[in-house]
N, C-alpha and C positions, 0 to 999 in steps of 0.2 A: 197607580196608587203606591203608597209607601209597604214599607215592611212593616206591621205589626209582631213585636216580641214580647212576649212575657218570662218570667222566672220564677222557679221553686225548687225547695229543698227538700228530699225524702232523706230518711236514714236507712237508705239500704244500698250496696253498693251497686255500681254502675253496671256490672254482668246482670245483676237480676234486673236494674230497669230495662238493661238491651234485652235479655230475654220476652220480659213483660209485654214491650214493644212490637215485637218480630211475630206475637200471635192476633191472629184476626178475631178471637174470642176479646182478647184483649179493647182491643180499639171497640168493639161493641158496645163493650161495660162503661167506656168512662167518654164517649164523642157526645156532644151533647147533642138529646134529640134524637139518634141512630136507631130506629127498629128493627133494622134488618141490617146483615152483613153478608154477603156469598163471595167466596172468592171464585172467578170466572178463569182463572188459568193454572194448569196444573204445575208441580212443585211446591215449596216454600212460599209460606206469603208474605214476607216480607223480602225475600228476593228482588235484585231489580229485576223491573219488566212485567212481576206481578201486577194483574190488576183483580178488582171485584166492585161492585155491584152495594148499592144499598139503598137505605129510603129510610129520610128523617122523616119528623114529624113536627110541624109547626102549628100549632094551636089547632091539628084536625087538618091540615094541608099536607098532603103524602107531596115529599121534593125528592127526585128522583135523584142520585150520587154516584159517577162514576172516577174509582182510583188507579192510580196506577205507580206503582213504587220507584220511584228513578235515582236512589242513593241507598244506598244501607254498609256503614261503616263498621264494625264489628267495634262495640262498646264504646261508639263515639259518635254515631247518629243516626238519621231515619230519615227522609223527605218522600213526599211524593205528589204527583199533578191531579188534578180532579177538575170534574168537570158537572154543574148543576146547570138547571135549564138559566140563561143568562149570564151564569158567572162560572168563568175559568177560574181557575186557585191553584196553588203551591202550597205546602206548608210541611213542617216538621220539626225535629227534636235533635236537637245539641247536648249530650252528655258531658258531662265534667266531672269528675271525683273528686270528691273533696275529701277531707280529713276525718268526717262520722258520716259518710252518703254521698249522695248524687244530686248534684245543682242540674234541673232539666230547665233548657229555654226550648221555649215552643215559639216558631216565628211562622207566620200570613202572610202573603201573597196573594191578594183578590184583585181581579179583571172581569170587573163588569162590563157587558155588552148590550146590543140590540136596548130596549126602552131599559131597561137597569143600570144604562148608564147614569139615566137621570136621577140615580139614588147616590151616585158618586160622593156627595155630601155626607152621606150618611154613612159608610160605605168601612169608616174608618170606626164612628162608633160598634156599629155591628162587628167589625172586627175584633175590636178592643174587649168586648162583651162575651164575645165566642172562646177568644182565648185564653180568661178568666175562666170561661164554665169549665174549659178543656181540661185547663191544670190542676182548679178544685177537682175534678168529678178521679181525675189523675190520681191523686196523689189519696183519693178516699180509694179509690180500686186499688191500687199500687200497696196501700197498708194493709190491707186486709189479711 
């Protein structure tokens, strides 16, 4: 499947979104859907190599989520792999400073498998929808 990217503008500079980023509280408050977050390995969690643990919730369907951090650029990005029951992923955030804030793109990477292939069609809307919620819910935790 393709890359799915989105873009948004905060006004605050690119250190506090890397900060923002690098916390597991963080990603709590704004992934859409996430009720739970445990980070499963000790140190820093946004380290590579970090992983943890979670579980969305889809209209009452508990989907279990596992991460694990494989880039963390200091004030210039974040990625990492995950894995739900059918669907591999990648995904993360591209910093940019701009002239009054921080331009973040968030990009997708989904590899669906076993019967989930068969949503392959779909695959990109659910994409495209995730990654909107991600940046609104972003950019409301991010100003706070």
């Amino acid at each position: 499947m393709s890359r799915i990217e989105s873009t948004l503008f905060v006004p605050k500079s690119v250190e506090a979104v890397f900060a923002f980023l690098n916390q597991r509280e963080s990603h709590l408050s704004f992934i859409p859907r996430m009720i739970e977050l445990t980070q499963t390995s000790p140190g820093a969690f946004g380290q590579v190599g970090a992983t943890s643990k979670g579980m969305l919730n889809y209209f009452g369907l508990r989907i279990p989520v596992q991460y694990e951090i494989i880039e963390n650029v200091t004030n210039q990005g974040l990625a990492m792999k995950g894995a739900m029951p059918y669907v591999d992923f990648k995904d993360g955030y591209i910093l940019s400073q701009r002239e009054h804030g921080t331009e973040i793109t968030f990009w997708l990477d989904l590899a669906p498998f076993g019967f989930a292939k068969l949503l392959t069609p779909f695959a990109g809307l659910i994409g495209k929808v995730h990654a909107w919620e991600t940046l609104r819910n972003l950019k409301r935790e991010i100003n706070k």
